[in-house]
Backbone as ProteinMPNN parsed JSONL, in Angstrom:
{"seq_chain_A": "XXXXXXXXXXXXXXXXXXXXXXXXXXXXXXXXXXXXXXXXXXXXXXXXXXXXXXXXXXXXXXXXXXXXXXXXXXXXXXXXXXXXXXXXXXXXXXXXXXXXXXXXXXXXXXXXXXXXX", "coords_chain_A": {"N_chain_A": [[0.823, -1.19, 0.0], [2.049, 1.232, 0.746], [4.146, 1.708, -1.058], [2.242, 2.18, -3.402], [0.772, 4.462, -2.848], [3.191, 5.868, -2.92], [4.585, 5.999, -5.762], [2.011, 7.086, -6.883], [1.84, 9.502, -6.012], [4.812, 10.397, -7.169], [3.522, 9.877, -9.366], [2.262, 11.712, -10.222], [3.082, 14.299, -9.499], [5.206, 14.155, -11.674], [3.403, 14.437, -13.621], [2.646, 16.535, -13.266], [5.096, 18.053, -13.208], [5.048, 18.279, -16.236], [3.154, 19.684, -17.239], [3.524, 22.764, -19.15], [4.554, 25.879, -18.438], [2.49, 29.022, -17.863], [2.867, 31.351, -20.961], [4.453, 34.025, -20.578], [4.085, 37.431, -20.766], [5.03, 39.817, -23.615], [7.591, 41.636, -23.764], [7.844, 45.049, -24.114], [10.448, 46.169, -26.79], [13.259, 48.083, -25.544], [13.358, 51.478, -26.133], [14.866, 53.363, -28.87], [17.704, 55.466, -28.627], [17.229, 58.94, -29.031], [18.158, 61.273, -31.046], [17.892, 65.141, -31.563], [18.484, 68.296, -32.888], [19.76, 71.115, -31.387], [20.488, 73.541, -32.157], [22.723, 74.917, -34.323], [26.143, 75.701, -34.934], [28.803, 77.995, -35.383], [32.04, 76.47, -36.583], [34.608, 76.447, -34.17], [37.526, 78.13, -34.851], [39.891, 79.469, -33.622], [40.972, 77.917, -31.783], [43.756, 75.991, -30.979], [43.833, 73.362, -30.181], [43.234, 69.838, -30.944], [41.447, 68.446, -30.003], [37.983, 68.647, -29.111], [35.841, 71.001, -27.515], [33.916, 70.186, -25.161], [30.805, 70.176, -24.046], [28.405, 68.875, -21.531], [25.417, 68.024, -20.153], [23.012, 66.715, -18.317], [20.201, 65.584, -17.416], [17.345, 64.578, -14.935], [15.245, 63.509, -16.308], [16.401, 62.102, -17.739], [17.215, 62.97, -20.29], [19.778, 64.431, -22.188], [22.326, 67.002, -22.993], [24.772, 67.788, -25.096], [27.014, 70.216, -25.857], [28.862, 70.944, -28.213], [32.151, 72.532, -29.562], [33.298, 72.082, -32.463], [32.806, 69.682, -35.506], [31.844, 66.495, -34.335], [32.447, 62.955, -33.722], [29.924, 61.798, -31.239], [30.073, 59.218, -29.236], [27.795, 56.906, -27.548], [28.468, 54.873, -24.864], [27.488, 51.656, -22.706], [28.205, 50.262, -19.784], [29.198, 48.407, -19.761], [30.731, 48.67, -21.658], [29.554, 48.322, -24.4], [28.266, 49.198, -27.368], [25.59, 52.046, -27.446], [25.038, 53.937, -29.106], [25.835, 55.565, -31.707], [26.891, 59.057, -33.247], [27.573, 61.596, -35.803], [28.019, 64.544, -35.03], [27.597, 68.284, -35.407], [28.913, 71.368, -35.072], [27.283, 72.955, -32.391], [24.558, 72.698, -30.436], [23.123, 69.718, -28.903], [20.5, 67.242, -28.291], [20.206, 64.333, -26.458], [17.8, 62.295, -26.125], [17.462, 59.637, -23.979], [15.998, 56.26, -22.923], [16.709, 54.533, -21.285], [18.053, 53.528, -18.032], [20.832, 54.285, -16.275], [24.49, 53.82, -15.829], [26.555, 55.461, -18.163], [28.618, 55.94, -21.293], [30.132, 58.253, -22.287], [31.676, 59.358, -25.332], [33.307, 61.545, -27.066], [35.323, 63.214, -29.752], [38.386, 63.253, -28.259], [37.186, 63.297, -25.352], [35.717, 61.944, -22.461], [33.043, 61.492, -20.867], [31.276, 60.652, -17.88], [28.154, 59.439, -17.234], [25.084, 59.369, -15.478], [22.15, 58.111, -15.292]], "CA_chain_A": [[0.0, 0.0, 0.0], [2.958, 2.52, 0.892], [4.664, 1.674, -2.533], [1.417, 2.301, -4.478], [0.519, 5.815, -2.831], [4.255, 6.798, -3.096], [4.592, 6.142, -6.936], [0.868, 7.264, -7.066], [2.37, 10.758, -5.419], [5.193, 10.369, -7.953], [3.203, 10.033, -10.963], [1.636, 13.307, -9.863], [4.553, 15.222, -9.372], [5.917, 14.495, -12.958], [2.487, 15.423, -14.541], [2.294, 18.471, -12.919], [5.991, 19.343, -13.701], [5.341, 17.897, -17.654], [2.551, 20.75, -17.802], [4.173, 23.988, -19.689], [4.451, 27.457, -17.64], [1.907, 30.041, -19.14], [3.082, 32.088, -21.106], [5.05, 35.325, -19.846], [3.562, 38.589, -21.815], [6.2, 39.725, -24.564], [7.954, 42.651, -23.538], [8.1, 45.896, -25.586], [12.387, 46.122, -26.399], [13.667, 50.124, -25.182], [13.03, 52.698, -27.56], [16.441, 53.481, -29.051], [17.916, 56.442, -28.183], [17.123, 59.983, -30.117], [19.144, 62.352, -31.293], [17.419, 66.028, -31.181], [19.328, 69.287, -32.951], [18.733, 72.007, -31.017], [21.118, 74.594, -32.683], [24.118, 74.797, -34.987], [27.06, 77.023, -34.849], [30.071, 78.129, -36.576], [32.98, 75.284, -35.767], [35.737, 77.532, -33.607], [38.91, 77.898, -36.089], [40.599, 80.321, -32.986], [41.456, 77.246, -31.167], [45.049, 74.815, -31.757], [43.668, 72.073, -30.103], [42.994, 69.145, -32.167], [40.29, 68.028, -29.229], [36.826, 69.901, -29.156], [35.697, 71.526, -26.671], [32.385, 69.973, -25.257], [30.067, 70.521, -22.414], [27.618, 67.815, -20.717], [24.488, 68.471, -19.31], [21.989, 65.357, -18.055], [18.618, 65.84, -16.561], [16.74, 63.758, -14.72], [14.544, 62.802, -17.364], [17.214, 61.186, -19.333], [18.04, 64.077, -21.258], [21.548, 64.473, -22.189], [22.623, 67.808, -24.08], [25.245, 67.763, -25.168], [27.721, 71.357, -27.259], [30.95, 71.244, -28.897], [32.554, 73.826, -30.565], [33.297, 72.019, -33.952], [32.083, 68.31, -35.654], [32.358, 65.969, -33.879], [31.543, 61.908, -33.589], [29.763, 61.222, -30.208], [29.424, 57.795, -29.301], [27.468, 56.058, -26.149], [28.724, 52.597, -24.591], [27.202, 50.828, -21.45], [29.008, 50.412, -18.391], [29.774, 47.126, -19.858], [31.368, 48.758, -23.19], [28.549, 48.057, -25.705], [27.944, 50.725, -28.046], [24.416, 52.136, -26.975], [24.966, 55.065, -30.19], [26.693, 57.009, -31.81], [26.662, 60.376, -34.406], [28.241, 62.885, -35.914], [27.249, 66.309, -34.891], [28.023, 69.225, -36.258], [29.245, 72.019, -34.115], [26.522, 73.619, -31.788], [24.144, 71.872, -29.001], [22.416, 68.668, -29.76], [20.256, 66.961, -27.274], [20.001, 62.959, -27.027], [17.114, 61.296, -24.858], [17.355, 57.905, -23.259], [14.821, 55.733, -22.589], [16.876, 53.392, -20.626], [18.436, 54.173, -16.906], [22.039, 53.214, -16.017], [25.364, 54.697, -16.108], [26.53, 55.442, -19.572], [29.617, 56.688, -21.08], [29.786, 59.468, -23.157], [32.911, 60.098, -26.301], [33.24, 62.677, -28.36], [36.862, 63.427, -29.871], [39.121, 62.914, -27.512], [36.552, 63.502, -24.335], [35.419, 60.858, -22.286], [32.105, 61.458, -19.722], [30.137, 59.26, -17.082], [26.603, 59.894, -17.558], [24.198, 58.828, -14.802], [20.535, 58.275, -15.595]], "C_chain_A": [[0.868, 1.256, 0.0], [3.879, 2.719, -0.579], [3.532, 2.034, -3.855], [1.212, 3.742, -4.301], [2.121, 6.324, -3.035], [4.117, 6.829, -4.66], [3.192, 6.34, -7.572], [1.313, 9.307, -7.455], [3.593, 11.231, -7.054], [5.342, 10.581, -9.576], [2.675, 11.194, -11.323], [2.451, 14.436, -10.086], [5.114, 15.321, -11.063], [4.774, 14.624, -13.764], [2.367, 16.459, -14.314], [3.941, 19.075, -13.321], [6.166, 19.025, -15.662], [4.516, 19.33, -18.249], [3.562, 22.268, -18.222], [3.431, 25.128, -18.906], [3.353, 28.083, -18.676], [3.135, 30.518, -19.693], [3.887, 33.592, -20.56], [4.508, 36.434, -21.199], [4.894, 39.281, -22.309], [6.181, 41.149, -24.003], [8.68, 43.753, -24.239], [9.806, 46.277, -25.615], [12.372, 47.791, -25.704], [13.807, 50.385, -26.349], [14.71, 52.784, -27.941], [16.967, 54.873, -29.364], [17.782, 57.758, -29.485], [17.509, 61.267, -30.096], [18.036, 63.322, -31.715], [18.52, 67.214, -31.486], [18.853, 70.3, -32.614], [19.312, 73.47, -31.839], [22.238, 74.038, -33.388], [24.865, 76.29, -34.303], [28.232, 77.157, -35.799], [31.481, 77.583, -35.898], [33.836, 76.967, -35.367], [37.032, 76.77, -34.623], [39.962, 78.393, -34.8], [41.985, 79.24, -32.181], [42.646, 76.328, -31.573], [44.907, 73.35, -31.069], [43.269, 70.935, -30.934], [41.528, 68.483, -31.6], [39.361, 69.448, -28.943], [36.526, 69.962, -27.912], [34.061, 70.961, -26.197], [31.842, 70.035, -23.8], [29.012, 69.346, -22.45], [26.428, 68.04, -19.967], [23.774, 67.402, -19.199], [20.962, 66.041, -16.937], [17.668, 64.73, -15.986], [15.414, 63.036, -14.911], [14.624, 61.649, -17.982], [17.34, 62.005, -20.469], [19.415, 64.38, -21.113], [21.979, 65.747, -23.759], [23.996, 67.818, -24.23], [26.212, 69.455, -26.731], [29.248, 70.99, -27.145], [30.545, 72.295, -30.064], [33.174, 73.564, -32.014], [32.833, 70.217, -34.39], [33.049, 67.675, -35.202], [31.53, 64.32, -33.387], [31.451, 61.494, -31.81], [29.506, 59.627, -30.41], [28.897, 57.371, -27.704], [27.794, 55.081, -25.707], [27.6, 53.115, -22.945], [28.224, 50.891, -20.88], [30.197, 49.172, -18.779], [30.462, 47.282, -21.222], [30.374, 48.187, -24.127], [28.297, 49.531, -25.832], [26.232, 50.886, -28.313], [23.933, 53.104, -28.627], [25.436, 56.037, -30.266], [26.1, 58.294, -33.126], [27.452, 60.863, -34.458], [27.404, 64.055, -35.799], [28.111, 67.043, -35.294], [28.067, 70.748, -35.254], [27.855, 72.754, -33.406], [26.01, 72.771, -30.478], [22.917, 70.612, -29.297], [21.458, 67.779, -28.583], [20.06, 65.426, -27.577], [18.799, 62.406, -25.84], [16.896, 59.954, -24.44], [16.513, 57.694, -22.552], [15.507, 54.487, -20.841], [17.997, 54.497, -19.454], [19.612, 53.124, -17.153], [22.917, 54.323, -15.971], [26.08, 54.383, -17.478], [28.347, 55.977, -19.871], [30.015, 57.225, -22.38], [31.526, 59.453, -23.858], [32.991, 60.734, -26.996], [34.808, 63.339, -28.125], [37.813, 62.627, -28.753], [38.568, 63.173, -25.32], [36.424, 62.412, -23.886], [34.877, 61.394, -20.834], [31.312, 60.463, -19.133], [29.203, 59.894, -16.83], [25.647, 58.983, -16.714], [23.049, 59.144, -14.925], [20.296, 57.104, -14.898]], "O_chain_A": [[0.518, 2.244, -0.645], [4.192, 3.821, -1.029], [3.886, 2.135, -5.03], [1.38, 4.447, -5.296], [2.132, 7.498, -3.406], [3.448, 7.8, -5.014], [3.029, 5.867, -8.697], [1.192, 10.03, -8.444], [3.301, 12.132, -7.84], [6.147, 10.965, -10.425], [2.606, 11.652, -12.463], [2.295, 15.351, -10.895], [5.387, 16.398, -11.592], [5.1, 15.006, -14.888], [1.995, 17.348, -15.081], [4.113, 20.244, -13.667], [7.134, 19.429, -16.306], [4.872, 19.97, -19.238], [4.309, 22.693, -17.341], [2.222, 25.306, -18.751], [3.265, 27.827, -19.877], [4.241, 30.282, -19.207], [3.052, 34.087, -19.803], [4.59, 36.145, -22.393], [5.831, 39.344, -21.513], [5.151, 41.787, -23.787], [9.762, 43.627, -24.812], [10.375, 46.63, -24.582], [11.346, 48.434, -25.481], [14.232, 49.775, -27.331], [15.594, 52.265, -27.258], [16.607, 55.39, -30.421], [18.158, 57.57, -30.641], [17.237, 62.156, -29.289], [17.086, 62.751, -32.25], [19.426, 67.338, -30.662], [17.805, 70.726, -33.101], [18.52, 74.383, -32.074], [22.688, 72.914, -33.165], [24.513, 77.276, -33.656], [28.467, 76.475, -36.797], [31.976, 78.106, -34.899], [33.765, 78.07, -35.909], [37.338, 75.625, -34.957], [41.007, 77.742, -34.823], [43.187, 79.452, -32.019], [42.479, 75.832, -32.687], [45.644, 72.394, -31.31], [42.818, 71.4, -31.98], [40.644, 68.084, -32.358], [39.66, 70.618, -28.703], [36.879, 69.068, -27.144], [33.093, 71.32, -26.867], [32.432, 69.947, -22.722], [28.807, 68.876, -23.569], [26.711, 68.325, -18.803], [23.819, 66.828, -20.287], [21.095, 66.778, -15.96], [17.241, 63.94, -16.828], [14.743, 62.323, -14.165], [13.905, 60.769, -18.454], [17.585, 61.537, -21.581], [20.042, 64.542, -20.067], [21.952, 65.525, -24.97], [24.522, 67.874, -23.119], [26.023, 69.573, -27.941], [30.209, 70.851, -26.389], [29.646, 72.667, -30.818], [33.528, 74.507, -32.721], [32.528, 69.521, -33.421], [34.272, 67.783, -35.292], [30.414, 64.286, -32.869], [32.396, 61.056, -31.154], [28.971, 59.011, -31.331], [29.66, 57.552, -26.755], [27.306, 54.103, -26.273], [27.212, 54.158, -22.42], [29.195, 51.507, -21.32], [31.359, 48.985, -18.417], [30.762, 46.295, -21.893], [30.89, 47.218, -24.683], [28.177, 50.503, -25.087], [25.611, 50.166, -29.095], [22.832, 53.003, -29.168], [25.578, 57.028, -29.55], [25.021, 58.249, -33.716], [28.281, 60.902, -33.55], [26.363, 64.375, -36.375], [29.264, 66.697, -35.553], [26.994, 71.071, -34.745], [27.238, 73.259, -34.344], [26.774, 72.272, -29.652], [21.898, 70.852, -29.945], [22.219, 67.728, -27.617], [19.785, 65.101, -28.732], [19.168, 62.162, -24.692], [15.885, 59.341, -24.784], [16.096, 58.447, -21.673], [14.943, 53.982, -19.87], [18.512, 55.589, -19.692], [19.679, 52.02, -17.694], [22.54, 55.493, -16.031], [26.191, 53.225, -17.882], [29.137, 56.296, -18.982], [30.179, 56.552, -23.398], [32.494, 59.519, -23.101], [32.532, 60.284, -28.046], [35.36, 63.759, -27.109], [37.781, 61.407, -28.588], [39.33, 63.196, -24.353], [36.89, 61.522, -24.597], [35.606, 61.681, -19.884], [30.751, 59.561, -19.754], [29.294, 60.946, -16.198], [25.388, 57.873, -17.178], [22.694, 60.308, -14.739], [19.147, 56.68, -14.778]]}, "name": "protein", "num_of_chains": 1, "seq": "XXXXXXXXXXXXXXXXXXXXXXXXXXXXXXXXXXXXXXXXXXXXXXXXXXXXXXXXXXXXXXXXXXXXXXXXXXXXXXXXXXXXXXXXXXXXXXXXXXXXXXXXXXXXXXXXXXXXX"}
């Protein structure tokens, strides 16, 4: 009798783990990040650096403006070095908004910023 309810118990156990999980609801990917020109300008010639001059601003939106003073290719990585996106901009102030939170890390020319969202 104790050998029939155990492999009774048994046979239970592996129908209930043969049944398949629902479903999990498909999850929409992150938007992918968008570039936003808010102004141009006239590249600076005055300067002998060969690195541009750029400023950083982040908001706690996830806005990230970003000016340099002549073109120049930004690029985004992850924390973990994956390239999140990049551009060329063209001298003035350009704004980028991220959908996704983390710390980021910002290149342009020879710059290199840590960007917390």
């Amino acid at each position: 009798m104790k050998h029939t309810v155990i492999s009774l118990i048994r046979a239970a156990i592996l129908a209930a783990c043969m049944v398949l999980p629902t479903a999990l609801p498909a999850q929409t990917p992150a938007q992918p990040p968008v570039w936003e020109v808010i102004c141009t300008a006239e590249p600076a010639t005055h300067r002998n650096s060969d690195t541009p001059e750029i400023n950083v601003e982040v908001t706690a939106t996830g806005t990230v403006t970003i000016t340099v003073d002549r073109p120049t290719t930004v690029k985004v990585f992850s924390i973990l070095g994956q390239l999140i996106t990049q551009k060329q901009i063209a001298a003035g102030k350009v704004r980028l908004h991220m959908d996704t939170r983390g710390i980021f890390i910002l290149k342009a020319g020879g710059a290199t910023r840590r960007i917390n969202l």
